[in-house]
C-alpha positions in Angstrom: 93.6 142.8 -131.4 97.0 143.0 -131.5 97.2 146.4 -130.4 95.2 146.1 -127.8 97.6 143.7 -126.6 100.5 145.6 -127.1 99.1 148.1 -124.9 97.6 145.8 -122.0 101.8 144.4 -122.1 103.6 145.7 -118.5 106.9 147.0 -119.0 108.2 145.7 -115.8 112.0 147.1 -115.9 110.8 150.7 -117.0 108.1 152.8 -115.0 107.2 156.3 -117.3 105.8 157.4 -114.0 109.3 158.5 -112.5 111.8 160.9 -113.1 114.3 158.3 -113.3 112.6 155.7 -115.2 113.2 153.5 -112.4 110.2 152.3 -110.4 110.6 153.5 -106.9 110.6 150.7 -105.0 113.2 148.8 -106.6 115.2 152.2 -106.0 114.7 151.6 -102.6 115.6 148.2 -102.4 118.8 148.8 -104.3 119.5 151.7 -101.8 119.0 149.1 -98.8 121.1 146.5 -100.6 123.9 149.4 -101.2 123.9 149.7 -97.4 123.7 145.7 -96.7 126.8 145.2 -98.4 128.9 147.8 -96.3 127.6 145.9 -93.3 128.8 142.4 -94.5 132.0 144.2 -96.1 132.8 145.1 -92.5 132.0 141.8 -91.1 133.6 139.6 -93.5 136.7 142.5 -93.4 136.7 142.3 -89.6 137.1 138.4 -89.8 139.9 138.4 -92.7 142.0 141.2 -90.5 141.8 138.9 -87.3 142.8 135.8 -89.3 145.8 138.0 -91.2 146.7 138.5 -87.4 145.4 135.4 -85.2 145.7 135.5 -81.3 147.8 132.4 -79.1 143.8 130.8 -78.5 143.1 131.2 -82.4 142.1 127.2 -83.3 143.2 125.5 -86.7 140.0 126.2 -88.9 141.1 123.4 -91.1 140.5 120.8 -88.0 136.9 122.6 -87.6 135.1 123.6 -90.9 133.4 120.6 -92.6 134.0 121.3 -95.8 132.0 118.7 -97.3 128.3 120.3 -95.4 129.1 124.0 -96.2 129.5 122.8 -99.9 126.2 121.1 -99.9 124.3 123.9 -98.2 126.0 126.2 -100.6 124.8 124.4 -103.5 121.3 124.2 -102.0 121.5 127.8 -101.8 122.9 128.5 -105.5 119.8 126.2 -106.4 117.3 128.3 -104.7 118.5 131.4 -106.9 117.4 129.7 -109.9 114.4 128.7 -108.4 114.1 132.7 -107.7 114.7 133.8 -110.9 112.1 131.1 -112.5 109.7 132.6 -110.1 109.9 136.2 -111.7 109.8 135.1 -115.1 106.8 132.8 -114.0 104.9 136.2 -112.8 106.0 138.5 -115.1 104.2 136.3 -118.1 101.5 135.9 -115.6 102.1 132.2 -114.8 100.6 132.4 -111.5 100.5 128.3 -110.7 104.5 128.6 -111.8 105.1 131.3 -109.6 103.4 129.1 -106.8 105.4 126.4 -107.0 109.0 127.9 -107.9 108.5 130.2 -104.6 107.6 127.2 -102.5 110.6 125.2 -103.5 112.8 128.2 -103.3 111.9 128.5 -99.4 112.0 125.1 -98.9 115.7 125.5 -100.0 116.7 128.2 -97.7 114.7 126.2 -95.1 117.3 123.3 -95.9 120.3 125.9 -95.9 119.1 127.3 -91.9 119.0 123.5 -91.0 122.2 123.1 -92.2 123.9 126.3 -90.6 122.4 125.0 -87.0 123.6 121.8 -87.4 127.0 122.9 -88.2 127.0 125.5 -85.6 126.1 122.6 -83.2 128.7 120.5 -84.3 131.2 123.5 -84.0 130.2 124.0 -80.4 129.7 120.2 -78.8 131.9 118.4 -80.8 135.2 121.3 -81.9 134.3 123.1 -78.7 134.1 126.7 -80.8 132.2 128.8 -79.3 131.3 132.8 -79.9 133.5 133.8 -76.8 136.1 131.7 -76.5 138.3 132.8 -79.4 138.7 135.8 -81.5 138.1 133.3 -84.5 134.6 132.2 -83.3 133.4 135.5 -82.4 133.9 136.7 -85.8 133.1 133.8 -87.3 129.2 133.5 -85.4 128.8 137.0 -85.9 129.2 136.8 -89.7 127.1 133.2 -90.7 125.1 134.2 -88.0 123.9 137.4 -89.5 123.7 136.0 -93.0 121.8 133.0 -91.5 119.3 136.2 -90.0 118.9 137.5 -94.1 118.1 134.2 -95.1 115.4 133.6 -92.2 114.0 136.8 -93.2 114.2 135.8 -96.9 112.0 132.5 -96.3 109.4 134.4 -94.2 109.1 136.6 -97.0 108.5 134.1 -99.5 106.1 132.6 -97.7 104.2 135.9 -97.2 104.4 136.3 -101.0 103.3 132.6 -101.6 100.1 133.5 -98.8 99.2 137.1 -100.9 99.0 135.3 -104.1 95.5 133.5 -103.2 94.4 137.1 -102.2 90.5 137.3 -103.9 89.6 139.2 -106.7 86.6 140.8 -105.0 87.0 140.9 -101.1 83.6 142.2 -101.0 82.1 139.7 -102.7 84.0 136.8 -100.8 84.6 138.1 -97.3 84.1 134.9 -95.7 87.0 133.5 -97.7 89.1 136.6 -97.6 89.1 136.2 -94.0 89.7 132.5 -93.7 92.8 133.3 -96.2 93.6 136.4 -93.9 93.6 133.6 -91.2 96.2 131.0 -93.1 98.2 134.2 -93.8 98.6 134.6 -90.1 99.0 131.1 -89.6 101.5 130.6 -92.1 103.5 133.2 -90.7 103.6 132.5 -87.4 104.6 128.5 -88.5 107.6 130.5 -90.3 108.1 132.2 -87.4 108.2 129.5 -85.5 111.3 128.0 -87.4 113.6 131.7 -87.6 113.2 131.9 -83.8 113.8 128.2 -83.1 117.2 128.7 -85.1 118.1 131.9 -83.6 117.6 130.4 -80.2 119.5 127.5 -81.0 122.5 130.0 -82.5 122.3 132.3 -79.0 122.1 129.0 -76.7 124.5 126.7 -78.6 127.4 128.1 -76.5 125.6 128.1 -73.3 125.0 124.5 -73.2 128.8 123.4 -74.4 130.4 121.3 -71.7 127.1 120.0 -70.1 127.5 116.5 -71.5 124.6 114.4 -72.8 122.2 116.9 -70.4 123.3 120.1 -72.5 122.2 117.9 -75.7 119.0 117.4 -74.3 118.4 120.7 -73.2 119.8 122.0 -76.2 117.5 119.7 -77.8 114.0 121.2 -76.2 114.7 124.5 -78.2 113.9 122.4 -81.4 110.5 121.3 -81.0 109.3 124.8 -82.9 111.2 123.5 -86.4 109.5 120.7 -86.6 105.8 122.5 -85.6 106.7 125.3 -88.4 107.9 123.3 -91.3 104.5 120.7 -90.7 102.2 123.9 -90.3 103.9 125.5 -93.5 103.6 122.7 -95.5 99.5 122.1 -94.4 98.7 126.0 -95.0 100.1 126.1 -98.4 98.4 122.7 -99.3 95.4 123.6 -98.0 95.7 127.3 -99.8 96.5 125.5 -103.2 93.5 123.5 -103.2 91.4 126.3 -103.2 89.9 127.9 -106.3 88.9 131.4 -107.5 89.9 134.3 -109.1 92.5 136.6 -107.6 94.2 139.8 -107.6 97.4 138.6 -107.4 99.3 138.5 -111.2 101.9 140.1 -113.5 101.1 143.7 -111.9 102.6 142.2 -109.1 106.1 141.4 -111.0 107.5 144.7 -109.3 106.7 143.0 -105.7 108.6 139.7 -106.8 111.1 141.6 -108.3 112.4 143.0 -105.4 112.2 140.1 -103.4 114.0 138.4 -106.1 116.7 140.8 -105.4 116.8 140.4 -102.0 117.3 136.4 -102.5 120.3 137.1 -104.9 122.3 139.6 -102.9 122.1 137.2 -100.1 123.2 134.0 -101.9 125.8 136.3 -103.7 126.8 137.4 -100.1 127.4 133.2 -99.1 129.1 133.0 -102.1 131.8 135.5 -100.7 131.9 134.3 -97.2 132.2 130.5 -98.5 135.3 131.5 -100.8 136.4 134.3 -97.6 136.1 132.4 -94.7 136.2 128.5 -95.4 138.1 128.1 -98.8 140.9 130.4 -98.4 141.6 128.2 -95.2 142.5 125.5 -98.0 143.7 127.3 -100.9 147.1 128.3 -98.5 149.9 126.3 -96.6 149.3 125.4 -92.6 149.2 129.0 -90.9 147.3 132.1 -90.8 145.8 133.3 -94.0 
């Protein structure tokens, strides 16, 4: 008995079937991460060099950043890596319920972080009247959290898609009708998820567009946001509706590898706000009144 448990156990960090040992598609999402981090090197350089060297319509970041709603939003992020990482132990032991619920609560969280990032981009704009062309400062500034607000868009539809594919049936043949009314949700889910990314992306490109129109820009700044609340309501009715259903499915700790590599995805891009927090808002404090 024992052996034959000993043999049904997945290594999930070692894959015989390679020449490396390695499997291959957490090679590849190593390889893409590699090439992630020159990109945000280069942004986050890009910004550091302009601040070392500010022009005469640089602002004072110290009169614009709100330190107080970065922190909280980083924290929420921090907490969604533990949620991650409790996620992939939950699969690899073939906790399938846990693995559920720690991947729903870890979108959720980044859901929280993108709300934050618009908000504050909003408030930079209206209220500090930064906007990605009218400084040096803002452009780099937008094209850095805007781009790491991108990954973690990308991030929560793919946890979602994850969270959809666990409820995948054991036997398709056998339950076609319900394979396709989960093939259905999947869709559904998606584009709910969808919905939210391309409501905050609009609101990033727009933000600056609107600036200076008064109480009308609000409002018609305001119009783009009727998508957030749509996809968060239909997100959180598809993956009620998919956890009350029952059944065998194909989904479990063969499927670690999957969850793996998202899981690395999630970390290199809380790791990545780690560095741009510390980079870009808390060197602004940790020096006297000046450049950086």
């Amino acid at each position: 008995m024992s052996s034959q448990a000993a043999a049904a156990t997945i290594d999930h960090h070692h894959d015989p079937s390679t020449s490396t040992g390695i499997p291959n598609k957490k090679l590849i999402m190593w390889a893409f991460l590699a090439s992630d981090c020159m990109f945000f090197g280069t942004l986050i350089s890009t910004h550091l060099i302009y601040r070392l060297h500010p022009g005469a319509d640089s602002p004072d970041p110290r009169q614009i950043f709100d330190l107080e709603l970065t922190s909280f939003s980083t924290f929420i992020l921090l907490m969604s890596s533990l949620m991650m990482a409790l996620a992939v132990a939950a699969i690899q032991k073939g906790y399938l319920r846990s693995f559920r619920r720690y991947t729903l609560v870890t979108a959720f969280f980044g859901l929280i972080f993108l709300g934050g990032q618009v908000y504050e981009f909003t408030h930079f704009v209206f209220e500090k009247h930064l906007t990605i062309s009218n400084s040096i400062f803002g452009s780099t500034f937008f094209t850095l959290t805007g781009t790491h607000g991108t990954h973690v868009a990308i991030g929560v539809l793919w946890l979602f898609s994850m969270y959809v594919r666990s409820f995948k049936p054991d036997d398709a043949s056998k339950h076609g009708g319900a394979w396709f009314g989960k093939t259905f949700l999947h869709i559904a889910i998606l584009v709910g998820a969808a919905a939210f990314s391309l409501a905050t992306v609009i609101g990033i490109l727009d933000v600056h567009e609107t600036a200076g129109l008064g109480a009308a820009g609000l409002r018609e700044f305001g119009t783009h946001y009727w998508p957030v609340v749509v996809g968060a309501v239909a997100c959180l009715a598809i993956a009620w509706r998919l956890g009350s259903r029952g059944g065998a499915v194909q989904f479990d700790e063969r499927n670690a590898i999957d969850v793996e590599m998202m899981g690395l995805y999630w970390h290199f891009v809380d790791i990545v706000w780690i560095v741009i927090f510390t980079a870009v808002y808390l060197l602004e404090y940790a020096f006297a009144p000046g450049p950086i």
